[in-house]
KEBA-673379 format. One line per field, with one value per residue (C-alpha): residue number from 1; chain; x, y, z. Coordinates in steps of 0.02 Angstrom, whole numbers, plus 32768, in hexadecimal, padded with zeros to 4 digits. Layout:
BEGIN
num: (NUM,...)
chaine: (A,...)
X: (X,...)
Y: (Y,...)
Z: (Z,...)
***
This chain:
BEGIN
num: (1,2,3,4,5,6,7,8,9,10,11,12,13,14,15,16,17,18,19,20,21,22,23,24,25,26,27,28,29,30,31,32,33,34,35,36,37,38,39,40,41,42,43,44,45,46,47,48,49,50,51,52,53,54,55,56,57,58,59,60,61,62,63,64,65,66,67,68,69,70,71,72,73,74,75,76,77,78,79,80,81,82,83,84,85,86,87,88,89,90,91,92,93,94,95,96,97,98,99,100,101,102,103,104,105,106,107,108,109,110,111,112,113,114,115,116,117,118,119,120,121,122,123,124,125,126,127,128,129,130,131,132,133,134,135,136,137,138,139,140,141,142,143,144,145,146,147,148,149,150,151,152,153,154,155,156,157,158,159,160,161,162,163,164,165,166,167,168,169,170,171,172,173,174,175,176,177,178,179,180,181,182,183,184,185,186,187,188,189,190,191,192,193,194,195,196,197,198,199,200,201,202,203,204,205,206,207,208,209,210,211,212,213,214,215,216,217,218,219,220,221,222,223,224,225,226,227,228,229,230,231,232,233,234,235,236,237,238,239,240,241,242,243,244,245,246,247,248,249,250,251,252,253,254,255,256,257,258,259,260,261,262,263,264,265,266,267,268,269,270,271,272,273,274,275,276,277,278,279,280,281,282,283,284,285,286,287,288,289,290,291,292,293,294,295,296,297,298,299,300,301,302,303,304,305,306,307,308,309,310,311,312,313,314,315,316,317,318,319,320,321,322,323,324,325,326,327,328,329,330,331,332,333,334,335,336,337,338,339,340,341,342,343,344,345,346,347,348,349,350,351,352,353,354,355,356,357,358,359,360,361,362,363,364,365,366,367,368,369,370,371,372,373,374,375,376,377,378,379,380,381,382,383,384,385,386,387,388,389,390,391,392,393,394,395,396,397,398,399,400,401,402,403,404,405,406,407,408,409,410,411,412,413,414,415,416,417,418,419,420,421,422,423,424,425,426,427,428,429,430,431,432,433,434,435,436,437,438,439,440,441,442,443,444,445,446,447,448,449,450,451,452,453,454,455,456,457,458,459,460,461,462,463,464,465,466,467,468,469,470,471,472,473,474,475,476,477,478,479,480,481,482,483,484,485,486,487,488,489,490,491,492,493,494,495,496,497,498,499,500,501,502,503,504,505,506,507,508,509,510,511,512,513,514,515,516,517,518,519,520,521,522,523,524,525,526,527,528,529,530,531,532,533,534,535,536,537,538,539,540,541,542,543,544,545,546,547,548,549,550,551,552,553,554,555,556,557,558,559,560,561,562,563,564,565,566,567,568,569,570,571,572,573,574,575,576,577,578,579,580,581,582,583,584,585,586,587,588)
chaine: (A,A,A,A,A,A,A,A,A,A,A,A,A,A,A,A,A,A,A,A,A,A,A,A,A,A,A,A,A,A,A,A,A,A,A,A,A,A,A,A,A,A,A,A,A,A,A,A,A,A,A,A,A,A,A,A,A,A,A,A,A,A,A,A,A,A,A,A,A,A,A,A,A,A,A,A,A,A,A,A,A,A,A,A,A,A,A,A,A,A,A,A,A,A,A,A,A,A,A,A,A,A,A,A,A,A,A,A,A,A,A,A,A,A,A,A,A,A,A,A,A,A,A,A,A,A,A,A,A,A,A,A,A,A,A,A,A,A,A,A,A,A,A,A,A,A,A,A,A,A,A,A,A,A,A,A,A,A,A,A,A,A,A,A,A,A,A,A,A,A,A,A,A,A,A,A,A,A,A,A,A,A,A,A,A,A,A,A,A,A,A,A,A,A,A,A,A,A,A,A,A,A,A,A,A,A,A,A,A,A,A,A,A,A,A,A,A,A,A,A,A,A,A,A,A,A,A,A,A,A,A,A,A,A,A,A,A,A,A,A,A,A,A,A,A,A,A,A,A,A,A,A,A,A,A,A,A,A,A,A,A,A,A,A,A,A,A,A,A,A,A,A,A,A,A,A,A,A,A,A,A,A,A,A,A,A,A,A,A,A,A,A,A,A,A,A,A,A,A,A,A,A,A,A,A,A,A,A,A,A,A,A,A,A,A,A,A,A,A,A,A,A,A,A,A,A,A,A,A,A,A,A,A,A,A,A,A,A,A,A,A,A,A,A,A,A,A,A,A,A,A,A,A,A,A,A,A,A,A,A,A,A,A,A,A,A,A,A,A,A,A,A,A,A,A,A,A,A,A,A,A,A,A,A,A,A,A,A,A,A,A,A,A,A,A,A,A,A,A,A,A,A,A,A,A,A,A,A,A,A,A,A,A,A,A,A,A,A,A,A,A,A,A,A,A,A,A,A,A,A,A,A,A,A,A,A,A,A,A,A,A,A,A,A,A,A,A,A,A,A,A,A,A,A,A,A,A,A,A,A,A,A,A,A,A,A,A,A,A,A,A,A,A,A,A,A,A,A,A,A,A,A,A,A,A,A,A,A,A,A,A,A,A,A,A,A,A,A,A,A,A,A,A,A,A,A,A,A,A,A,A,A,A,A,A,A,A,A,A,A,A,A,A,A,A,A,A,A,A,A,A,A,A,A,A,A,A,A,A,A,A,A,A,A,A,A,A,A,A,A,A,A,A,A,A,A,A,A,A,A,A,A,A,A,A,A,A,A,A,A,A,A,A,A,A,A,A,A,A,A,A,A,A,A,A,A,A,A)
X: (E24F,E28D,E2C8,E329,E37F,E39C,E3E6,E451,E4A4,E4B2,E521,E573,E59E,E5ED,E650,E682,E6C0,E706,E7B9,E7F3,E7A2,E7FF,E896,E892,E85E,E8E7,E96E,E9E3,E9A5,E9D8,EA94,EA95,EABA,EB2F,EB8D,EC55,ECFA,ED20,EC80,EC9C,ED47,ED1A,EC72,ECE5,ED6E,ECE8,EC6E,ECFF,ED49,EC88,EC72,ED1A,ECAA,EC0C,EC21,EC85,EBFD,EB68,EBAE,EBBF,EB29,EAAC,EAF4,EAAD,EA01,EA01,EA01,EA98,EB15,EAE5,EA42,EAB2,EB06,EA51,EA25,EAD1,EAB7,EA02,E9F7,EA7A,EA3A,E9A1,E9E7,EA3F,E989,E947,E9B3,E9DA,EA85,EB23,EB5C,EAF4,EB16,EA80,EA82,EA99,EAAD,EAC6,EA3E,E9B8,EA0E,E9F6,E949,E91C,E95E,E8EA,E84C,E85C,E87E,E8DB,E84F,E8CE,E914,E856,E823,E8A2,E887,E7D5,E808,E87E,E7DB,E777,E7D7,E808,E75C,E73C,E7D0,E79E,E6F8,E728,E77C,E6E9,E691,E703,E712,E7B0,E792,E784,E849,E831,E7F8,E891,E904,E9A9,E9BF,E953,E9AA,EA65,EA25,E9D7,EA70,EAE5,EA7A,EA81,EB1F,EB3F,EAB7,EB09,EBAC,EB56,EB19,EBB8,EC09,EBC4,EC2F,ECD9,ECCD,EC94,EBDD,EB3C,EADC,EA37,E9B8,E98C,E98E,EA23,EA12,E9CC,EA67,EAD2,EA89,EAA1,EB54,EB67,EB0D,EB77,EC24,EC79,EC56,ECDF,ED45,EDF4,EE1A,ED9F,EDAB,EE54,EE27,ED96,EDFF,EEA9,EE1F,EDCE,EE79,EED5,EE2E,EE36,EED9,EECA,EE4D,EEBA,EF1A,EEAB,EEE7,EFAE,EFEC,F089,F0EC,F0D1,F040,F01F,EFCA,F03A,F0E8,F0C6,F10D,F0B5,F105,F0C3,F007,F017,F051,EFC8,EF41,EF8C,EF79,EEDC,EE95,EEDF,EE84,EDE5,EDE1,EE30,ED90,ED95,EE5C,EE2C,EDAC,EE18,EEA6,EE30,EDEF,EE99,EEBB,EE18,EE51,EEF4,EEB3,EE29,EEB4,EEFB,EE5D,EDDC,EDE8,EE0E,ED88,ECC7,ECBE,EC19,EC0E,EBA6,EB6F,EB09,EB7A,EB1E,EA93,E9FD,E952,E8EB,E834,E7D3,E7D2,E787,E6BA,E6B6,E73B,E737,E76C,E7D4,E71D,E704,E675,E664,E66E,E605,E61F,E5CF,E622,E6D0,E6BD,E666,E71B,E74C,E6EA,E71E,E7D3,E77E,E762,E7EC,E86A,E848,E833,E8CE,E945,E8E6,E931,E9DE,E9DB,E9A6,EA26,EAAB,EA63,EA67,EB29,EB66,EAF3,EB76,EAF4,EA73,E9BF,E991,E8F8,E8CF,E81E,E888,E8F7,E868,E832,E8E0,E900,E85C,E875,E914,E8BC,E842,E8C3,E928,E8AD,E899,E941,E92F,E98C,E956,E93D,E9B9,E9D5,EA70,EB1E,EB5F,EC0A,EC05,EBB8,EC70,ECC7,EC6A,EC74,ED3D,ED63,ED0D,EC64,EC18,EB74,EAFD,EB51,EBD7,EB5D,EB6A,EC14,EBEE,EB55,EBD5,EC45,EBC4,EB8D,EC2A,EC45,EBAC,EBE4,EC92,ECC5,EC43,EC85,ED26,ECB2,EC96,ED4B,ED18,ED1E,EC9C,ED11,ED3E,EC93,EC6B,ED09,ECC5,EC1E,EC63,ECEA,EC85,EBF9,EC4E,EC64,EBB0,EB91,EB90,EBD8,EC1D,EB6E,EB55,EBBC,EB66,EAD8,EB03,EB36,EAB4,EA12,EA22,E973,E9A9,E9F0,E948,E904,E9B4,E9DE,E91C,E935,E9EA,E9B4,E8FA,E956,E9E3,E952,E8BF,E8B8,E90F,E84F,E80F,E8A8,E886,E7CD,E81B,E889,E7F9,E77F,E800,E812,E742,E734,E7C4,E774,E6BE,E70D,E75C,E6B1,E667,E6D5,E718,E78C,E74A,E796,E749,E77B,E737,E732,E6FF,E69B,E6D0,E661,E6B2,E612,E673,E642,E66C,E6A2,E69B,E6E7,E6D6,E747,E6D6,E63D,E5BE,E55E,E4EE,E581,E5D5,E52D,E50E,E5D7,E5D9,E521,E568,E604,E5B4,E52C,E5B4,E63A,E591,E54F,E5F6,E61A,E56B,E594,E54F,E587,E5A4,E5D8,E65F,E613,E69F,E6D2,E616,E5EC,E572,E4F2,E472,E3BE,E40D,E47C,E3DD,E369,E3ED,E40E,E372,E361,E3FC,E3D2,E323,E399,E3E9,E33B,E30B,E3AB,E395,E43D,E47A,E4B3,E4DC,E51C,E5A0,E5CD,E55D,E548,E4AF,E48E,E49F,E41C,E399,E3CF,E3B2,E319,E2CD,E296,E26A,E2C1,E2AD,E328,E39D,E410,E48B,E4FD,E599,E5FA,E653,E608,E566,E589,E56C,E4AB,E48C,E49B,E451,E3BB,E383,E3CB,E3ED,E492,E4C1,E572,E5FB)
Y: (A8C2,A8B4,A96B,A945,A8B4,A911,A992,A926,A8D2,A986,A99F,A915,A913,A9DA,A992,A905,A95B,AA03,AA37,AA03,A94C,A94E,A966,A8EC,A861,A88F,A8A0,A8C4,A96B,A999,A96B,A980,AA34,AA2E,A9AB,A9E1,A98A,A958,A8E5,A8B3,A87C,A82E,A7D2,A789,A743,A6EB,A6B4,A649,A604,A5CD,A580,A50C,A4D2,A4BB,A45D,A3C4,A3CE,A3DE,A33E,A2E2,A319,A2CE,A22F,A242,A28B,A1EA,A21B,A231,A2C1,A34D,A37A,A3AC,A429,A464,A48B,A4F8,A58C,A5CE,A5F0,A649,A6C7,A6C5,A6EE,A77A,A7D9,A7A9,A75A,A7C8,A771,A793,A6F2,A676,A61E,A5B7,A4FC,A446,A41D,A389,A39F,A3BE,A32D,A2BF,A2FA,A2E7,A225,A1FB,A267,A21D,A16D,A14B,A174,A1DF,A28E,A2BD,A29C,A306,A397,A396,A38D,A42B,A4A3,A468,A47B,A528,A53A,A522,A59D,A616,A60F,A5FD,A6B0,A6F1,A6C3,A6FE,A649,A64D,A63C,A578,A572,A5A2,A4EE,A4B2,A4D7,A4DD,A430,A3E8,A43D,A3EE,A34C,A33F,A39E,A307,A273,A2BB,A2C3,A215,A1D3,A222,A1ED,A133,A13F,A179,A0CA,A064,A0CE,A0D8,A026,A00B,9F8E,9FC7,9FD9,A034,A068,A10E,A10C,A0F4,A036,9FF7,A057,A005,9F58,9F73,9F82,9EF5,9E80,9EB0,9ED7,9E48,9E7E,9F18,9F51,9F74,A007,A053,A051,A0A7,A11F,A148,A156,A1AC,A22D,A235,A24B,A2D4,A34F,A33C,A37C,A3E7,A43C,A45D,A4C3,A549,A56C,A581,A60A,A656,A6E2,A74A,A749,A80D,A834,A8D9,A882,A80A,A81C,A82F,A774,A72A,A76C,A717,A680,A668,A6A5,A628,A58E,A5C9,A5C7,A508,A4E5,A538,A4D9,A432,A3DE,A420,A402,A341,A323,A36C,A302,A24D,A285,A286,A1E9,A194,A1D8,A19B,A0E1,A0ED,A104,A060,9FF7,9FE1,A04A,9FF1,A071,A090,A139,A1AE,A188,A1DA,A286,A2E7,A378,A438,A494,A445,A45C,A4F4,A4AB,A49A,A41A,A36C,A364,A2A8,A231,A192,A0F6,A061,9FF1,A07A,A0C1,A175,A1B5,A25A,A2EA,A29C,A207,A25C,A2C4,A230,A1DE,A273,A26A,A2DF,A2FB,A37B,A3F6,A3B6,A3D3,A495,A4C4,A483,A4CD,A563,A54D,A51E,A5BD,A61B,A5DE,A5FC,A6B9,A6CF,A68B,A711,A7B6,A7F1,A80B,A84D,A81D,A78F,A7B1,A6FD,A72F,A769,A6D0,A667,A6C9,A6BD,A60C,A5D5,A63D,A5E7,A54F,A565,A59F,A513,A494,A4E5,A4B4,A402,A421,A3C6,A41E,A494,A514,A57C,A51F,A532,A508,A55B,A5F9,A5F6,A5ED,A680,A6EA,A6BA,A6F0,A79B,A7A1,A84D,A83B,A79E,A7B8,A746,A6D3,A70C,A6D5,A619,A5FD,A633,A5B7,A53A,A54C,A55C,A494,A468,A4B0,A47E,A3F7,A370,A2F8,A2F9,A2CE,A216,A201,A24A,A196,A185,A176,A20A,A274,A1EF,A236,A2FA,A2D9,A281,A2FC,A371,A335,A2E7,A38B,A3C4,A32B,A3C3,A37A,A40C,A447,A3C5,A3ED,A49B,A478,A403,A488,A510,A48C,A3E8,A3CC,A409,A374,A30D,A343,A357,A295,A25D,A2BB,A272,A1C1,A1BF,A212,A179,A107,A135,A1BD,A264,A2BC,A24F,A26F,A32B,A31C,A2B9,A32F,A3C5,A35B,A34A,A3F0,A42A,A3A0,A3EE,A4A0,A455,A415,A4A8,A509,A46C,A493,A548,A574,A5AA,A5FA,A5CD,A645,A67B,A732,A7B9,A84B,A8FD,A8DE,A82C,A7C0,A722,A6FE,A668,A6D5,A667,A68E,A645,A668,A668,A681,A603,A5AE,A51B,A469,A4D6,A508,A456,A461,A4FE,A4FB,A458,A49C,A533,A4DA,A455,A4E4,A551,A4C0,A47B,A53C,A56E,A643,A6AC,A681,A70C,A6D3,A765,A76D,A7E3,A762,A736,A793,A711,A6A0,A630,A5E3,A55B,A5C2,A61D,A598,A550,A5E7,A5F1,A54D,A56A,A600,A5AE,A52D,A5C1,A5FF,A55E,A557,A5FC,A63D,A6DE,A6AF,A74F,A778,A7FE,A87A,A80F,A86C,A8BE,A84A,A7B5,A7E8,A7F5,A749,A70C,A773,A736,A684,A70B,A6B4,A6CB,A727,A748,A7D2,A82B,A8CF,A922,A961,A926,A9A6,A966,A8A8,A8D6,A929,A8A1,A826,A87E,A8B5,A83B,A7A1,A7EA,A7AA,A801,A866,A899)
Z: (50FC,5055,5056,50E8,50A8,4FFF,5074,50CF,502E,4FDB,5081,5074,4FAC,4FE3,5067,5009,4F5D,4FC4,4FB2,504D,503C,4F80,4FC0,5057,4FDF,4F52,4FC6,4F1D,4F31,4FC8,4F88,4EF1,4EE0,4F48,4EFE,4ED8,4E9D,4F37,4F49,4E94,4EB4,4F65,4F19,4E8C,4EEA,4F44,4ECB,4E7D,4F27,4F42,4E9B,4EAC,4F45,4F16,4E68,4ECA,4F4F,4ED8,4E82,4F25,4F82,4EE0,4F22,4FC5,4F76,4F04,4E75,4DDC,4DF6,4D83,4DD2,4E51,4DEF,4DA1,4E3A,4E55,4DF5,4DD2,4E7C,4E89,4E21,4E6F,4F2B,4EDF,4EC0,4F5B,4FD1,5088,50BA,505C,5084,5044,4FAF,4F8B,4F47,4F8E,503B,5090,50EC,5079,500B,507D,50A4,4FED,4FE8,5070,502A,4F74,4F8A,4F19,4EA0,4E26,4DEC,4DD1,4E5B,4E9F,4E2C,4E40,4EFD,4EEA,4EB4,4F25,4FB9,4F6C,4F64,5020,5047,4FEA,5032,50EB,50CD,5067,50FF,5198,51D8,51FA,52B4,5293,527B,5344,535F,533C,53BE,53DA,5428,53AB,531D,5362,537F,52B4,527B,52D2,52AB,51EB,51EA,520F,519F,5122,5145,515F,50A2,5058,50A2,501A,4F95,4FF4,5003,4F53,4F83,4F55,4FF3,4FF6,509F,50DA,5177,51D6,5224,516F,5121,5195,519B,50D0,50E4,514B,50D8,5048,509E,503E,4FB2,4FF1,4F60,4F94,4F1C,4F35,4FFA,4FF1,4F76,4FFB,5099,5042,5001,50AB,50F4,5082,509D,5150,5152,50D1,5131,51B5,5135,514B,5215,51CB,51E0,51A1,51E2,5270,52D9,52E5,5228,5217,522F,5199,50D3,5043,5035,50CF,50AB,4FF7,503B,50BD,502F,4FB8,504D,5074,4FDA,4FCB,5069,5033,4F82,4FC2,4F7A,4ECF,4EDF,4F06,4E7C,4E05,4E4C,4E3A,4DA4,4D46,4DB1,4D6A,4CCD,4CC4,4CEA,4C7C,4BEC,4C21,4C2F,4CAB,4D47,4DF1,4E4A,4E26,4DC3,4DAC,4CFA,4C80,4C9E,4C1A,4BBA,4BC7,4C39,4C53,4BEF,4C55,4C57,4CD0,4D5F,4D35,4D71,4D44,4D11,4CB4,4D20,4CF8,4CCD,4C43,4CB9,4CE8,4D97,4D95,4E16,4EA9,4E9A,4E9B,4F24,4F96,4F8F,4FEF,509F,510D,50AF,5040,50ED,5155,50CD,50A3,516D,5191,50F5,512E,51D6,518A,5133,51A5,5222,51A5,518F,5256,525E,51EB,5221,5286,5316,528F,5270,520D,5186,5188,5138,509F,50AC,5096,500E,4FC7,4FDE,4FA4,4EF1,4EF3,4EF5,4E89,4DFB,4E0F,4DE9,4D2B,4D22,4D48,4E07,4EB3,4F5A,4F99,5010,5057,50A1,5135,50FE,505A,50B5,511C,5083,5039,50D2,50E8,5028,5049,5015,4FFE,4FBE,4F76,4EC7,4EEC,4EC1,4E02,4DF1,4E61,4DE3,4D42,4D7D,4D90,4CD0,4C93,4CE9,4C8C,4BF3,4BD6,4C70,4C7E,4C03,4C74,4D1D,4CCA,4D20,4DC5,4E3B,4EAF,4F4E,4F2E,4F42,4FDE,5024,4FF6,5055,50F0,5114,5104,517A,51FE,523E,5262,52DA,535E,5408,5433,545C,54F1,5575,5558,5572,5619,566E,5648,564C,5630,5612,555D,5543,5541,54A7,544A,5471,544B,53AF,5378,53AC,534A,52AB,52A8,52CC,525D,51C8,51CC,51E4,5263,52CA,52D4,52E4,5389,53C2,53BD,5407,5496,54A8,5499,5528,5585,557A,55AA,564A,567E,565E,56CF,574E,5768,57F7,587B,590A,59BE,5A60,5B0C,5B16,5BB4,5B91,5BCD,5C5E,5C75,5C24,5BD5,5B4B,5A9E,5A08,5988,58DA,582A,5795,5705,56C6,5710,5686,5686,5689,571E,5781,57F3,581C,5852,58A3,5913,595F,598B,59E6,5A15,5A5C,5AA6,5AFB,5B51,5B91,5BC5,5BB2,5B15,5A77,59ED,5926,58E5,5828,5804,5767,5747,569F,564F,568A,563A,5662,56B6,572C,5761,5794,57EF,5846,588C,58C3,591F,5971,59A6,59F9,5A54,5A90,5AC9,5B34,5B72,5B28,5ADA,5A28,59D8,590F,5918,587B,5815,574F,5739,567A,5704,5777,5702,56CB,578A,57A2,5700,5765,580D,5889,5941,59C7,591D,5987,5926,594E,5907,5990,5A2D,5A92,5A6F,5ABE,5B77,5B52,5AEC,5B4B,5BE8,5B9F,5B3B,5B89,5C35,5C4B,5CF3,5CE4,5D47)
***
């Protein structure tokens, strides 16, 4: 035994550090030497146009995380160079998200940055694990549905806790209904300035946005100048930066007051000058009574958060990867891997959780992404903030990152997916609305535990009932006959169905009954015994009941229990002497 096992992991260490598994776990190499201007030029253009994004965002989405700005921008550019070494999709710029923000507010509890740092490695620690260990089939669980009902109900409890800073109150809750019964409590307190900072900022990227459908010129590519195609790059470009355009814009605004006195608007305030200490993520923290909370302690404050979290930027991620193959295969094992290093970097540099962005991944693939390298020039960008900008942030008011985050969001509440899904099965709809309505109700992880539940109930009753078909059929030599035929593989929740409208349909007809187990290919225990209780019935009746085409690995299941008058035969031919000669059913 032990040679066999020392066999198996020599195997398996060859496998593992072979060529071919070196290069499909350093994806750089498989680019790399092939890299040219043209990729240089193309990653460039887009690195930038993804860094103008992500430093407004990163500063806005450590709002909805809790916790101040700047670990938002730590967690902006390690990663970056991380996903360049390992990272499969060309468009994925890795960093905040909404999503995971959020998800990161409700695991940590307000509990503070370390917390969330400490929460970044470990969840990078579960990613990278899940792909060490080829378990990505758990993203499966999730289902489409599910996925568009917690992708809307984030949306608008993120939009629900931005609220508080458009209309300048301090509100707190993390759920939805505490958020909002927050905001009602403290809605006098409504600061006017700061409300139509909010809503103007709110207003101007909405339409800004819709910059980037303009179109100038002709229609037909060829027929346009050289002016007309700078032109529509230059409003583009607007409409892709319009958040960067609009912090800059408030900034010099908050600025400009700040000159003059006090400013009528909430700014962000402090924010510490340079990069961030690399050290390694906090094991134990000390806590306001000047106690220590040790390891344990930390990550009990998690729950559930500390798996929920990583499984479902995984599935963010790899939904991002899937939108821009082109019709390609998705390695999500190496995205796990990928994300999960990520991860894991990011909390040596003080950062909270973060995976890839939809909307930033659009950006990057509009701008003309060739290869993950863009992601040097998004993560120089990022440092160079750090280095040089962050004393000017101070000015940045807090409308004006509330406004960032909710026009951003409000467009992946996804009703566009339900009339869909009406028409093909509206069944779908079940665990999509259980899931949007248990997120909004209770926390983010609860809601999707929900919505999968749903669905594993859904799939159990479909296995407890499968279709089956029920006609009357004449043999060649005009013997009629019940065919009766069920769509799936019988297993033990389906057996007493099926067993009691076959005796049900047998009974009420009174002719030979035959079970087409042309879809059968499993069976269990269960399905055996019952099977020859059933044909025992049969006997006792004095009626044919006959299994047609059933699979050899299913027979011996049946036969295992060695149940009496158990008749099976392959071929239509064979109907007519079976039935005469062993049942003696008289024919034409």
């Amino acid at each position: 035994m032990p040679s066999e096992v020392a066999a198996w992991a020599k195997a398996r260490a060859r496998k593992f550090f072979s060529m071919k598994t070196l290069r499909r776990r350093l994806p750089i190499t498989q680019w790399l030497p092939h890299y040219n201007k043209e990729d240089a030029v193309g990653d460039l253009v887009a690195g930038v146009t993804v860094g103008l994004t992500v430093i407004p965002q990163s500063l806005a989405y450590s709002s909805v995380a809790g916790i101040p700005p700047q670990y938002g921008l730590y967690g902006s550019f390690l990663g970056c160079f991380v996903y360049i070494l390992f990272g499969s999709c060309k468009d994925v710029p890795m960093g905040p998200t909404a999503i995971v923000s959020l998800l990161t507010y409700q695991t940590v509890h307000d509990m503070g940055p370390q917390y969330a740092i400490l929460l970044c490695f470990l969840g990078g620690c579960v990613e990278l694990l899940m792909g060490l260990l080829g378990l990505g089939f758990l993203i499966d669980f999730v289902s489409g549905p599910v996925a568009s009902g917690f992708t809307s109900a984030v949306a608008l409890v993120i939009v629900t806790s931005q609220v508080k800073d458009v209309l300048g109150i301090s509100a707190s809750g993390s759920t939805f209904t505490e958020m909002w019964g927050s905001v009602i409590e403290s809605i006098t307190e409504t600061r006017l300035w700061d409300t139509l900072l909010g809503c103007a900022c709110i207003a101007v990227l909405l339409l800004m946005r819709l910059l980037t459908m303009v179109e100038i010129g002709p229609k037909d590519d060829e027929k346009r100048s050289a002016f007309h195609n700078f032109v529509n790059k230059a409003v583009w470009l607007v409409a892709t930066a319009r958040n960067a355009i609009l912090v800059l814009a408030c900034g010099s605004l908050g600025y400009w007051f700040a000159l003059r006195g006090e400013p009528p608007f909430r700014l962000i305030g402090y924010i510490p000058p340079g990069l961030p200490t690399f050290q390694p993520p906090p094991f134990s923290v000390i806590k306001p009574d000047n106690t220590t909370a040790g390891f344990v302690e930390m990550v009990s404050t998690f729950g559930s958060g500390m798996l929920v979290l990583p499984l479902l930027s995984l599935l963010e991620d790899i939904a991002i990867c899937k939108a821009f193959s082109s019709g390609k295969p998705v390695d999500a094992t190496q995205e796990m891997i990928s994300v999960g290093l990520c991860n894991i970097a990011n909390s040596f540099v003080q950062a909270f959780p973060g995976s890839g962005s939809l909307s930033r991944s659009a950006v990057n693939n509009c701008s003309g992404v060739r290869t993950p390298l863009g992601g040097l020039y998004t993560g120089l960008l990022v440092i160079v903030a750090l280095v040089f900008f962050t004393p000017y942030f101070y000015y940045i008011p807090k409308a004006t990152l509330a406004g960032v985050i909710i026009a951003a969001v409000v467009f992946m509440v996804e009703v566009r997916v339900v009339k869909p899904m009406w028409r093909t099965k509206k069944s779908d709809l079940i665990p999509g609305i259980g899931t949007f309505i248990s997120c909004l109700a209770f926390r983010i992880e609860i809601g999707v535990l929900v919505g999968v539940a749903i669905n594993v109930v859904s799939i159990l009753y479909q296995a407890a009932r499968p279709n089956i078909d029920v006609e009357k059929l004449t043999t060649r030599k005009g013997v009629d006959y019940l065919m009766v035929t069920p769509d799936r593989c019988l297993i033990f929740p389906s057996t007493a169905y099926v067993r009691n409208l076959v005796t049900k349909h047998g009974v009420k007809q009174g002719v030979p009954v035959v079970i087409d187990c042309s879809h059968i290919y499993g069976a269990d225990f269960t399905t055996a015994g019952v099977v020859s209780n059933m044909t025992e019935d049969f006997i006792r009746r004095d009626q044919p009941l006959l299994f047609f085409n059933l699979k050899p690995g299913v027979v011996e299941v049946f036969e295992g229990l060695q149940p009496k008058g158990l008749v099976v035969y392959y071929s239509e031919d064979d109907l007519d002497t079976i039935l005469k000669e062993r049942f003696g059913v008289a024919t034409v």
